[in-house]
Kinemage of the C-alpha trace (Angstrom):
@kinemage 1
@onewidth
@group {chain A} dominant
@subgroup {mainchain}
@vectorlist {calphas} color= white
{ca unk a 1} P -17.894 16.551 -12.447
{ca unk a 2} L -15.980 13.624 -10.434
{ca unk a 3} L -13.047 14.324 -12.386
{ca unk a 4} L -13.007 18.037 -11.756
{ca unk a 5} L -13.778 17.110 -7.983
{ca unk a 6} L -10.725 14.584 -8.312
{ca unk a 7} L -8.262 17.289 -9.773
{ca unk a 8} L -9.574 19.950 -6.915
{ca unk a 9} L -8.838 17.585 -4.059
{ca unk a 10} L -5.407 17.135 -5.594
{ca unk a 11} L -4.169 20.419 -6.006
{ca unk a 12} L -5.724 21.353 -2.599
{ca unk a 13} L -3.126 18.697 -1.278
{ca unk a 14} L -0.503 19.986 -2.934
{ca unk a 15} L -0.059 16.568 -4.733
{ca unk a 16} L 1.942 16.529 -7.830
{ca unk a 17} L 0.066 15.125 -11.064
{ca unk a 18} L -0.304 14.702 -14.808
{ca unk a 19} L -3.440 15.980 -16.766
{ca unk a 20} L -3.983 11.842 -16.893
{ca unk a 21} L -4.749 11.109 -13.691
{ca unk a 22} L -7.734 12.474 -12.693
{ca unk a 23} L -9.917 10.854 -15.962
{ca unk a 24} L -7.877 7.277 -14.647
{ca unk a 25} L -9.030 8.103 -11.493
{ca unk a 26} L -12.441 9.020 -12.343
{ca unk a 27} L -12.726 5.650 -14.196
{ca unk a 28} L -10.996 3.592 -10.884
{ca unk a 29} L -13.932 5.561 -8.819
{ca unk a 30} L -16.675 4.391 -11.108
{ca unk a 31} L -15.650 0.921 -11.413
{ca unk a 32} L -15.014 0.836 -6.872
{ca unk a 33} L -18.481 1.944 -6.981
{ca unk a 34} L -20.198 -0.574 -9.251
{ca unk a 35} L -18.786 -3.507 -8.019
{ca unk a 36} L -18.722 -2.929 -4.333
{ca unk a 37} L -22.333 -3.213 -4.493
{ca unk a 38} L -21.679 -6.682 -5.780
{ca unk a 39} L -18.589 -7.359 -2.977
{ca unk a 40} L -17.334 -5.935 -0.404
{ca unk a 41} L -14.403 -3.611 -1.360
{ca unk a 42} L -14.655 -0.907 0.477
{ca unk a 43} L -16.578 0.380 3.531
{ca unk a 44} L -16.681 3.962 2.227
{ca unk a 45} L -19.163 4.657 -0.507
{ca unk a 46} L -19.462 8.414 -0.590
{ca unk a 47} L -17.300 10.075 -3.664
{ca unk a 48} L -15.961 12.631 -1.938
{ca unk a 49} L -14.691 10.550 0.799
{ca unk a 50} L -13.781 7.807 -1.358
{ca unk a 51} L -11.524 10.625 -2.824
{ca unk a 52} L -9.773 11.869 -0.020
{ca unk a 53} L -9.585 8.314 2.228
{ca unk a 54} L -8.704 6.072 -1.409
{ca unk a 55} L -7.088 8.543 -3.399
{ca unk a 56} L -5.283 11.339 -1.720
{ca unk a 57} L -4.695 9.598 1.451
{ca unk a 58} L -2.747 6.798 -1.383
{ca unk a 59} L -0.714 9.926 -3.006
{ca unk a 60} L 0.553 11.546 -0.104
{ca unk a 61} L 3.412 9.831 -0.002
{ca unk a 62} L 4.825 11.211 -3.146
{ca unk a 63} L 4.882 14.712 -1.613
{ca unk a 64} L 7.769 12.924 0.425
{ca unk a 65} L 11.551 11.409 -0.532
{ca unk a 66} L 10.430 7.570 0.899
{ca unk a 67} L 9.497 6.270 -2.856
{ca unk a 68} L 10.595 7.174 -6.192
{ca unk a 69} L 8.525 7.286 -9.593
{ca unk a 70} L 10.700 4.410 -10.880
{ca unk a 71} L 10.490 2.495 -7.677
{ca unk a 72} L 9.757 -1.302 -7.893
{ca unk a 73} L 7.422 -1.726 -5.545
{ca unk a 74} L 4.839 -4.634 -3.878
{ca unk a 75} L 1.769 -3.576 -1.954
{ca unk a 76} L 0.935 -6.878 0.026
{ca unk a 77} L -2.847 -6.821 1.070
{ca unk a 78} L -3.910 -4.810 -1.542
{ca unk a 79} L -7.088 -5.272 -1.023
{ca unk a 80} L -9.094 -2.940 -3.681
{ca unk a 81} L -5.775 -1.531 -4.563
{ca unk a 82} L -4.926 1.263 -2.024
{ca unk a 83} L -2.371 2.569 -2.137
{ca unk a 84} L -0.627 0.151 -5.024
{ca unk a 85} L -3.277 0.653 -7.911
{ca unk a 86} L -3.592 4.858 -7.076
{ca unk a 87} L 0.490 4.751 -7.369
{ca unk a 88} L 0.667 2.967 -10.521
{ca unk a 89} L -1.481 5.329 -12.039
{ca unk a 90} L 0.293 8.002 -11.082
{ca unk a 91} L 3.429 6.909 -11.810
{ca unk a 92} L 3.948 5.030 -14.975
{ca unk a 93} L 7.370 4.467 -14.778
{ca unk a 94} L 7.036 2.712 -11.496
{ca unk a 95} L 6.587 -1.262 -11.335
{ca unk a 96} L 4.012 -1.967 -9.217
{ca unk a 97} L 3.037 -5.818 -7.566
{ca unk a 98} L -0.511 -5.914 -6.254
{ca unk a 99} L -0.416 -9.040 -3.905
{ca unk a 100} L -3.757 -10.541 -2.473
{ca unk a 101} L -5.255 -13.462 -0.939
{ca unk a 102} L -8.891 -12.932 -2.817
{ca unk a 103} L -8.935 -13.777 -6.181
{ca unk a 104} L -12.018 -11.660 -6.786
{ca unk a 105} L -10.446 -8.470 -5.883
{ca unk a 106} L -7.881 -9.424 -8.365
{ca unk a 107} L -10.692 -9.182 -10.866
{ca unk a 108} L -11.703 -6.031 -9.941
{ca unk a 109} L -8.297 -4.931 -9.925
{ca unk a 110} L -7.769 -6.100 -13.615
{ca unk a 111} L -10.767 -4.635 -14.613
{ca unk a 112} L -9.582 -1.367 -13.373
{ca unk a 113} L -6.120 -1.749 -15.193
{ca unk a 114} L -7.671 -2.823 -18.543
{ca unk a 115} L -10.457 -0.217 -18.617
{ca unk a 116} L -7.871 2.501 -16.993
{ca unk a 117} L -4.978 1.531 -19.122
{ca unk a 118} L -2.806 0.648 -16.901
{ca unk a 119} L -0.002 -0.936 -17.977
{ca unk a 120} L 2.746 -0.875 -14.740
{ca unk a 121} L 0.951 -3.399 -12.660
{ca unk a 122} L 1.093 -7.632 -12.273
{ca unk a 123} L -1.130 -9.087 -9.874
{ca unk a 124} L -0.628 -11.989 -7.456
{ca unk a 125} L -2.707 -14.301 -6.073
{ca unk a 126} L -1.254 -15.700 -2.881
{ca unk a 127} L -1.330 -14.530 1.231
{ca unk a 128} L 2.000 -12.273 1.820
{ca unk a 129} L 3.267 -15.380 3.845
{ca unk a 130} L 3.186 -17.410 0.659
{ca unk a 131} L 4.296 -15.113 -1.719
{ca unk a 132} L 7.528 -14.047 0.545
{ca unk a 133} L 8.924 -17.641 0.280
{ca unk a 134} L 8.796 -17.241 -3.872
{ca unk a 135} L 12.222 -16.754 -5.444
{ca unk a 136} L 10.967 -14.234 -8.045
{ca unk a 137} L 9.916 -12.146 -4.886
{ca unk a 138} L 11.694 -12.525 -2.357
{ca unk a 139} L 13.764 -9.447 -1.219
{ca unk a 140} L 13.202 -8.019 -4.868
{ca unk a 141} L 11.407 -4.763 -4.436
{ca unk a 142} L 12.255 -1.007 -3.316
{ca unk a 143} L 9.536 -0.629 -1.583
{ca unk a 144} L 6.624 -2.982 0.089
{ca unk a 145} L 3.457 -0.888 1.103
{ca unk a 146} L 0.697 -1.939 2.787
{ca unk a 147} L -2.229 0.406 4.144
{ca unk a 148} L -4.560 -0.284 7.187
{ca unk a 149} L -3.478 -4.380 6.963
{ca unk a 150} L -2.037 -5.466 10.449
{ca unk a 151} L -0.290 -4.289 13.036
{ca unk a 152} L 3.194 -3.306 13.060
{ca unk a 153} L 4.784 -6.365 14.319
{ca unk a 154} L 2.356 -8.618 12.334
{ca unk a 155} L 3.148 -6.009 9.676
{ca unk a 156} L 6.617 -6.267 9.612
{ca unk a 157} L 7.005 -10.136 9.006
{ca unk a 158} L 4.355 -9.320 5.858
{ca unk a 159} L 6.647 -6.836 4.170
{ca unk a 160} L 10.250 -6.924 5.259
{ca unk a 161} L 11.013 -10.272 3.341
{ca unk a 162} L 9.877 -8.596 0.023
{ca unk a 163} L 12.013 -5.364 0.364
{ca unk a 164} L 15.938 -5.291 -0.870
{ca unk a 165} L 18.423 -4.509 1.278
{ca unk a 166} L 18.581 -0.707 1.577
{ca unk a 167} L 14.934 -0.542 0.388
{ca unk a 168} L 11.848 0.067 2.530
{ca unk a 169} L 8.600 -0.613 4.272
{ca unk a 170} L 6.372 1.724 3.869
{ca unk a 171} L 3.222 1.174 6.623
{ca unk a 172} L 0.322 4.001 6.258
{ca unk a 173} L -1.344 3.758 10.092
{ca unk a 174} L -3.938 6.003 12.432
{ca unk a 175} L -3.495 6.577 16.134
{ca unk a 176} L -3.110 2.665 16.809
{ca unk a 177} L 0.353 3.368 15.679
{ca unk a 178} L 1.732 4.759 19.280
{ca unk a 179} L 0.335 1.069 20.599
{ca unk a 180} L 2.520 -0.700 18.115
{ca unk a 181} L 5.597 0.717 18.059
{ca unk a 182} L 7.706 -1.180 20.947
{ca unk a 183} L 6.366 -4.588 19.672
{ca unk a 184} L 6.989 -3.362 15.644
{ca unk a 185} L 10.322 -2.239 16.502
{ca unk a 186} L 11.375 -5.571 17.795
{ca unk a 187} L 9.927 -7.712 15.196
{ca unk a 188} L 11.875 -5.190 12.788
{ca unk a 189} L 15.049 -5.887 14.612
{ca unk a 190} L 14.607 -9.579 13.786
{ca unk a 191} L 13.316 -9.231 10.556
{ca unk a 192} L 16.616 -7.318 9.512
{ca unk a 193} L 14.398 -4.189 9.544
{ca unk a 194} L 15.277 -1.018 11.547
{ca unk a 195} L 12.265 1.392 12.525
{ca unk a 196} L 12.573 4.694 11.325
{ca unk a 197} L 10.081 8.180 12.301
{ca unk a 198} L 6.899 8.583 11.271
{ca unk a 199} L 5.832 10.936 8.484
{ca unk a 200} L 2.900 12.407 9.977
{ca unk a 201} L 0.610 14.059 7.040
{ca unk a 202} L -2.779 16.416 6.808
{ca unk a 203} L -5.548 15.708 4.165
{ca unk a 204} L -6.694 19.544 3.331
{ca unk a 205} L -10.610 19.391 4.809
{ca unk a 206} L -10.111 16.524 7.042
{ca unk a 207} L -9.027 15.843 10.594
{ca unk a 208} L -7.578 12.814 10.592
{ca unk a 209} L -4.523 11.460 12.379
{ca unk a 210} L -2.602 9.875 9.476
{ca unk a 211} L 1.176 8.911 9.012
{ca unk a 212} L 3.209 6.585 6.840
{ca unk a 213} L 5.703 4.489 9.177
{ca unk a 214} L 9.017 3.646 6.898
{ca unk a 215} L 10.768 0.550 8.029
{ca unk a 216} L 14.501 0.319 6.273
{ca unk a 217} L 15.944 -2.818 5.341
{ca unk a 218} L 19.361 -2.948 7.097
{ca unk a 219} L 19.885 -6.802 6.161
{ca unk a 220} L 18.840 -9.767 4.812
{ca unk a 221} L 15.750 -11.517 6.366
{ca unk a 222} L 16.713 -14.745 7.816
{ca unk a 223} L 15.219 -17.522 5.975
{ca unk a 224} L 13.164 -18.964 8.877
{ca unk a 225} L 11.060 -15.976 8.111
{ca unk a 226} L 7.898 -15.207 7.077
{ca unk a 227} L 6.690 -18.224 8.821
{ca unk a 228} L 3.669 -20.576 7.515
{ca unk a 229} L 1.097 -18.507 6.780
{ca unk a 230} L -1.315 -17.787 9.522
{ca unk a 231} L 1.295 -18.085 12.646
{ca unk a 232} L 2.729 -14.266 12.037
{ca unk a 233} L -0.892 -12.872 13.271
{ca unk a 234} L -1.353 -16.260 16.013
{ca unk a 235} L 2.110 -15.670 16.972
{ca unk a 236} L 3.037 -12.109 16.518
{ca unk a 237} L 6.834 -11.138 17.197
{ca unk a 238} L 7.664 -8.591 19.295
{ca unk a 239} L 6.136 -9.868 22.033
């Protein structure tokens, strides 16, 4: 039944998909529900919303030309793995990082790859300030994501050290956004980032004011940057 609710919700949205995805899906659901009544993964606990906020909301952004399906990509805060985890299952060919500070949503999130079969993803422990300042990460992906983490200066300093030059930030926001942009725009600047439009999107059902903010890499992040871990949300740029 979830999985035919799943598949509905998808083709509703005008999402492309393989006949896989909604039985990984299913299984992702399942698993989001049994242990986030052990920890605290998610707020949302009905299925149907869990579909449309987790899934759909995660998938959007292949209806668009900001990400490929063989992108190398990071999603830095994953949290219970939205929208990194939802993207690697759609997309097999695409390498996906899920980077978080709490080791037990790591578990979770390997639990959900072994029992989904997903092969595409590596997990990280570390905080996105820490993990920027690695050598094997640094400025190595396509594309860092991160949905409903930070604002978009405190954003920015998370993300743009991860992302090659000519590759992007991808930032999935609400109405906050329109507070955030003159203060995310400048942190961009000195990040080596340049602020592009937003992609404003619909999720068929729902009204909600959602769009993914893409932040290109124009140059190299200076090296002074991310700084120690903690000062980017004491200290925000853009200020």
């Amino acid at each position: 039944m979830k999985n035919t609710e799943i598949e509905k919700r998808l083709e509703q949205n005008r999402i492309p998909f393989d006949k896989e995805l909604p039985e990984k899906l299913e299984i992702y659901l399942a698993l989001l529900q049994e242990w986030n009544s052990r920890m605290d993964l998610t707020a949302v606990t009905d299925d149907e919303e869990t579909i449309d906020k987790h899934f759909v909301d995660s998938l959007i952004v292949m209806k668009t030309d900001l990400i490929g399906r063989e992108a190398k990509l990071i999603d830095v805060g994953t949290g219970a793995g939205f929208p990194g985890m939802v993207l690697a299952m759609a997309c097999p060919a695409m390498k996906v990082t899920l980077l978080d500070s709490q080791q037990k949503r790591l578990s979770f999130l390997q639990a959900v790859a072994e029992k989904a079969e997903v092969k595409n993803v590596t997990l990280i422990h570390a905080r996105a300030e820490d993990g920027a300042r690695k050598a094997e990460l640094r400025e190595k992906f396509d594309v860092a994501a991160a949905r409903a983490l930070a604002p978009m200066n405190i954003l920015c300093e998370y993300l743009l050290p991860y992302v090659s030059v000519e590759g992007c930030a991808l930032c999935w926001k609400g109405p906050a956004l329109k507070n955030e942009l003159e203060s995310g725009r400048k942190a961009a600047h000195l990040l080596g980032g340049r602020m592009e439009m937003p992609v404003s999107y619909a999720v068929y059902g729902r009204e909600w004011e959602h769009m993914i903010l893409p932040v290109r890499k124009i140059q190299h992040t200076a090296a002074v940057y991310p700084r120690k871990a903690g000062i980017p949300k004491s200290k925000p740029l853009g200020i």
